[in-house]
C-alpha positions in Angstrom: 111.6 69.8 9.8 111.3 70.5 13.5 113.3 73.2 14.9 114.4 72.9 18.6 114.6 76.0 20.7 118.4 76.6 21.4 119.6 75.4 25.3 119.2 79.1 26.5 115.2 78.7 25.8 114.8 75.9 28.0 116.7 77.4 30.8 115.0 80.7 30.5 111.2 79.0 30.8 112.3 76.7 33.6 113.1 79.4 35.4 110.1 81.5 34.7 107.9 78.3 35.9 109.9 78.0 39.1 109.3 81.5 39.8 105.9 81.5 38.7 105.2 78.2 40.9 106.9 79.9 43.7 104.4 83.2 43.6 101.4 80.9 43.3 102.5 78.9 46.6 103.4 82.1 48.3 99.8 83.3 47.6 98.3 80.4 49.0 100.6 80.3 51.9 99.7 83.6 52.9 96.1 83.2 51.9 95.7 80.0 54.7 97.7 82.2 56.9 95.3 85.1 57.3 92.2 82.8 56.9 93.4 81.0 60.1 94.1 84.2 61.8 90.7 85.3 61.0 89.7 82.2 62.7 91.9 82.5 65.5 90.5 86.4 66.3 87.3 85.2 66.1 87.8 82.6 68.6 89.5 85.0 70.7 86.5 87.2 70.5 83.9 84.8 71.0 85.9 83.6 74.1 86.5 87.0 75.6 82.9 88.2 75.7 81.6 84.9 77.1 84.3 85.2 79.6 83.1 89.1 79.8 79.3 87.5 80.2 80.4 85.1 83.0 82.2 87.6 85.1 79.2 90.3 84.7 76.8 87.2 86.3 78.9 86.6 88.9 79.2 90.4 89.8 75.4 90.3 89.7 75.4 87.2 92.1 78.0 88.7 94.1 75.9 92.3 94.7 72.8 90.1 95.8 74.0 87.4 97.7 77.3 88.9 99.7 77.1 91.1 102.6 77.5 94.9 101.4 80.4 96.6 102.4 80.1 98.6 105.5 83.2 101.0 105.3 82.2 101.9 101.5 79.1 103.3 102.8 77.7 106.3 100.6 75.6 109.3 101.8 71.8 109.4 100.1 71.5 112.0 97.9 69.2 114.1 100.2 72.3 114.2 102.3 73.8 117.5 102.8 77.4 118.4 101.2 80.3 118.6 103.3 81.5 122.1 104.7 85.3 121.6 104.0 87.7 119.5 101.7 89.6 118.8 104.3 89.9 119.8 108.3 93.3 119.4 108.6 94.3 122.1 106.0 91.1 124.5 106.8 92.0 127.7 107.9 88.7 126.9 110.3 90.7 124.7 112.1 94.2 126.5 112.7 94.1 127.5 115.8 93.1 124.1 117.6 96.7 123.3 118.3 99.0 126.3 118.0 102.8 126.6 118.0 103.1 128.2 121.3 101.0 125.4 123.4 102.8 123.6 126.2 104.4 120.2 124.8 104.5 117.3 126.9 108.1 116.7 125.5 110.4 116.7 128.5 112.7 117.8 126.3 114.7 114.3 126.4 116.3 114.2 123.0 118.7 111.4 123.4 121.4 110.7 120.6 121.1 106.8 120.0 124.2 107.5 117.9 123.5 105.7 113.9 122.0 102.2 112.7 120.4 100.3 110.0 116.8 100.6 110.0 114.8 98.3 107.4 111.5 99.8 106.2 111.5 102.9 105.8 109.1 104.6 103.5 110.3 107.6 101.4 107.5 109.1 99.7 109.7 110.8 97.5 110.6 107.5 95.7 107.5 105.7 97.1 108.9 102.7 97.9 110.4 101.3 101.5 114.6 102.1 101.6 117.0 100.6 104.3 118.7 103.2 105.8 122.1 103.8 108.2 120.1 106.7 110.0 120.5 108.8 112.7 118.9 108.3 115.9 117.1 110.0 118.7 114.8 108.8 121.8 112.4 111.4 122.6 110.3 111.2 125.9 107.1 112.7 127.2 105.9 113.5 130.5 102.3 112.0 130.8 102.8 108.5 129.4 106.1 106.9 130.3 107.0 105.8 126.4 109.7 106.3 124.0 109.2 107.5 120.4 112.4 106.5 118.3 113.1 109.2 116.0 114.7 107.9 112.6 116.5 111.0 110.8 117.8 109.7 106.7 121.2 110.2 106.5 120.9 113.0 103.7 121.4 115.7 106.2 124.9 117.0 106.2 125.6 116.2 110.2 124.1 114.7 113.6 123.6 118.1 114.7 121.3 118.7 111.6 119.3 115.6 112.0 119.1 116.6 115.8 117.6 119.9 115.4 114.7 118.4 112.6 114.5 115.4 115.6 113.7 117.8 118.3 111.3 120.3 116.2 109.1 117.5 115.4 109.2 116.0 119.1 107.8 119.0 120.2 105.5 118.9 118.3 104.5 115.3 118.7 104.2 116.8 122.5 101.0 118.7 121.9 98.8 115.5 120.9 96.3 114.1 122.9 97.8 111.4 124.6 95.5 108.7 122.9 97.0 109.8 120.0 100.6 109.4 121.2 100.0 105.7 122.8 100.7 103.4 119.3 103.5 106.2 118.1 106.7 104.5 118.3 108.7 106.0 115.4 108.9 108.8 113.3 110.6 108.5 110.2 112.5 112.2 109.1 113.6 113.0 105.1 114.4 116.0 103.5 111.5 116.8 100.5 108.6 118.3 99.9 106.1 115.3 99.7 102.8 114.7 102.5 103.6 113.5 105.9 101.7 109.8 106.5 100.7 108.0 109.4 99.8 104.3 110.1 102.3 101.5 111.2 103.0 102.9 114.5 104.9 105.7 112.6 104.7 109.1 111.4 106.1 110.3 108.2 107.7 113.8 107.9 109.2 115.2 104.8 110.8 118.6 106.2 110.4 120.8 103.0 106.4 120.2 103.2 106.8 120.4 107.1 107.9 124.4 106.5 104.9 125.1 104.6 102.9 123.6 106.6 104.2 125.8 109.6 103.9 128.8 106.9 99.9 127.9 106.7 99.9 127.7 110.3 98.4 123.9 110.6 101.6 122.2 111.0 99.7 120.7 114.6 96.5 119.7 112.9 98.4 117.7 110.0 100.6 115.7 112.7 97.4 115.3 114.3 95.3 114.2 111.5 97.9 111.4 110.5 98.0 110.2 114.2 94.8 109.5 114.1 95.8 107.1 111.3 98.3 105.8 113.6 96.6 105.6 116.8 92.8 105.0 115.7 92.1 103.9 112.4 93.3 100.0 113.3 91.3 99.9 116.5 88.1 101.7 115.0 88.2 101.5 111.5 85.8 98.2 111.2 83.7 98.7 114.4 80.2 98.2 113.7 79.5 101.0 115.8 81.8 103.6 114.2 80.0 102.0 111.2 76.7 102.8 112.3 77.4 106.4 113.7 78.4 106.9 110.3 75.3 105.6 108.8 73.1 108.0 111.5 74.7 111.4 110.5 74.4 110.0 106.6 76.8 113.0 105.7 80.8 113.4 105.8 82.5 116.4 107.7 85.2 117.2 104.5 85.2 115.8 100.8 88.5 114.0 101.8 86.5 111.8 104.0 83.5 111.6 101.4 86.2 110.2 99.0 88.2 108.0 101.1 85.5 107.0 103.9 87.5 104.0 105.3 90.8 105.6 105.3 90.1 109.1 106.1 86.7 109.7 108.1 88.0 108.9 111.2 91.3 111.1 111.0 89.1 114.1 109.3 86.3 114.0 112.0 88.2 113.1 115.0 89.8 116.6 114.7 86.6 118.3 114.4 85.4 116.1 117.3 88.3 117.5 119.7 87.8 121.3 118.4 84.3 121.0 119.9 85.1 118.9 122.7 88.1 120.0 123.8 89.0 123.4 121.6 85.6 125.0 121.8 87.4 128.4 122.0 89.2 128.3 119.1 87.5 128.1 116.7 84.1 130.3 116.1 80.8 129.5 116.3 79.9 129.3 112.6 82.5 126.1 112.6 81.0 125.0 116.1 77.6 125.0 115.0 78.4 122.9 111.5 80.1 120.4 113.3 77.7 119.6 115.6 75.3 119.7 113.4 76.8 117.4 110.3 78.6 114.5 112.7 76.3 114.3 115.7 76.8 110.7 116.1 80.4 110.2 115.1 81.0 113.0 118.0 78.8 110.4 120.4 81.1 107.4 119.3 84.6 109.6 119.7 82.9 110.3 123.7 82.1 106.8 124.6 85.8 105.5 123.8 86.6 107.7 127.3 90.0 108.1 124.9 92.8 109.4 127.5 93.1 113.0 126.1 95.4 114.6 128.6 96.6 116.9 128.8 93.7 118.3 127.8 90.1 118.6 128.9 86.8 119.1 127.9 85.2 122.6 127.0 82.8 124.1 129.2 
């Protein structure tokens, strides 16, 4: 006689095969899954090296057929190392501009009382900041223009902001005049960050500015980044300034070396005016490596006939 498995029996195996069909499913679910994602990488792969392949032959193309670029132009390696990391912060170069020269500032500090001005870079933040600032018009003696000065608003009163103002429109005073002509604001924060030049503006951060002063080159650095201001877009991409600096196949400071487009006219422009214009200050070791690493830079600075007053050329 057959014996049937009591009700529980049933029950119990029917749920053993659901779970056992359930982990066989799962298995194959995840087995397809990684196959295809194997698949899928490979792709990728494949794809990203021809991609890879393609742009590497259109570099290739690109170095024969396009025109090299000037302003990346490198030194041979025969070339001889510059002299100084930088001009503006060499003790060599100090005394080109001291603190007691004459300033062309008339003084003429006038308080244009406190507005919004857009644009205003902060290099503490590095970004460009709207600001209710305060406001000063400074004038100069030999050219007839304004610079407005643009103090932040951080500074506890107007008579704070006009005292930073006025230090630093003094000292905007002792530039060549060619340096002063495409100056038409300066833009004033508290912070120790580098001062900037370029967009017819020079950036001060007055915490650097005092060590700066401290070092004694406080003149040279407002000069260097006028040179950014008042040169670089007029000179920058001339084929001449191009080919002096092909000539003297060397740079006058590693700055330049590293940044030739953006720095080799500011660095040797102030090496050009200490042995054009500064001969006496500075010795003859520094005269004599000048003129001998930049000879042809110095003969592109001369033919410009830059206006330079108010001074004049070394005997």
């Amino acid at each position: 006689m057959k014996i049937n498995p009591p009700e529980s029996w049933y029950v119990a195996k029917k749920g053993y095969n659901n779970r056992l069909w359930t982990s066989i499913r799962m298995n194959d679910l995840r087995k397809a899954f990684y196959e295809a994602k194997a698949k899928a990488d490979a792709a990728a792969a494949q794809a990203k090296a021809a991609a890879a392949a393609a742009q590497a032959k259109a570099d290739a193309a690109a170095a024969q057929e396009a025109p090299v670029n000037e302003n990346n132009f490198e030194p041979t390696i025969n070339s001889p190392l510059p002299f100084w990391s930088g001009t503006a912060t060499s003790p060599d170069f100090k005394d080109v501009i001291k603190n007691t020269d004459p300033t062309t500032f008339t003084p003429m500090l006038t308080d244009a009382g406190q507005e919004i001005r857009y644009n205003i870079f902060d290099r503490r933040i590095n970004l460009f900041i709207n600001l209710n600032v305060y406001l000063f018009n400074a004038e100069y003696s030999d050219s007839g223009l304004k610079i407005e000065i643009q103090v932040n608003p951080e500074f506890s009163s107007q008579d704070t902001a006009r005292e930073h103002a006025e230090k630093y429109a003094i000292v905007i005073g002792r530039l060549p005049k060619a340096l002063r002509r495409y100056v038409e604001t300066v833009w004033i924060h508290d912070g120790k960050q580098p001062f900037g030049g370029g967009n017819h503006n020079l950036l001060i951060h007055i915490e650097q500015g005092k060590e700066y002063n401290d070092n004694e080159i406080l003149e040279e650095i407002i000069f260097h980044e006028a040179c950014h201001t008042s040169l670089d877009g007029l000179y920058a991409n001339d084929p001449e300034w191009i080919n002096s600096q092909k000539k003297d196949n060397t740079y006058i400071s590693t700055y330049a070396q590293e940044f030739p487009q953006r720095e080799d006219i500011a660095e040797s422009f102030l090496a050009y005016f200490a042995v054009t214009y500064r001969k006496d200050r500075i010795s003859t070791s520094t005269y004599d490596k000048i003129i001998s690493t930049i000879p042809n830079r110095i003969n592109f600075f001369d033919s410009l006939n830059l206006d330079m007053s108010p001074y004049t050329k070394s005997l």
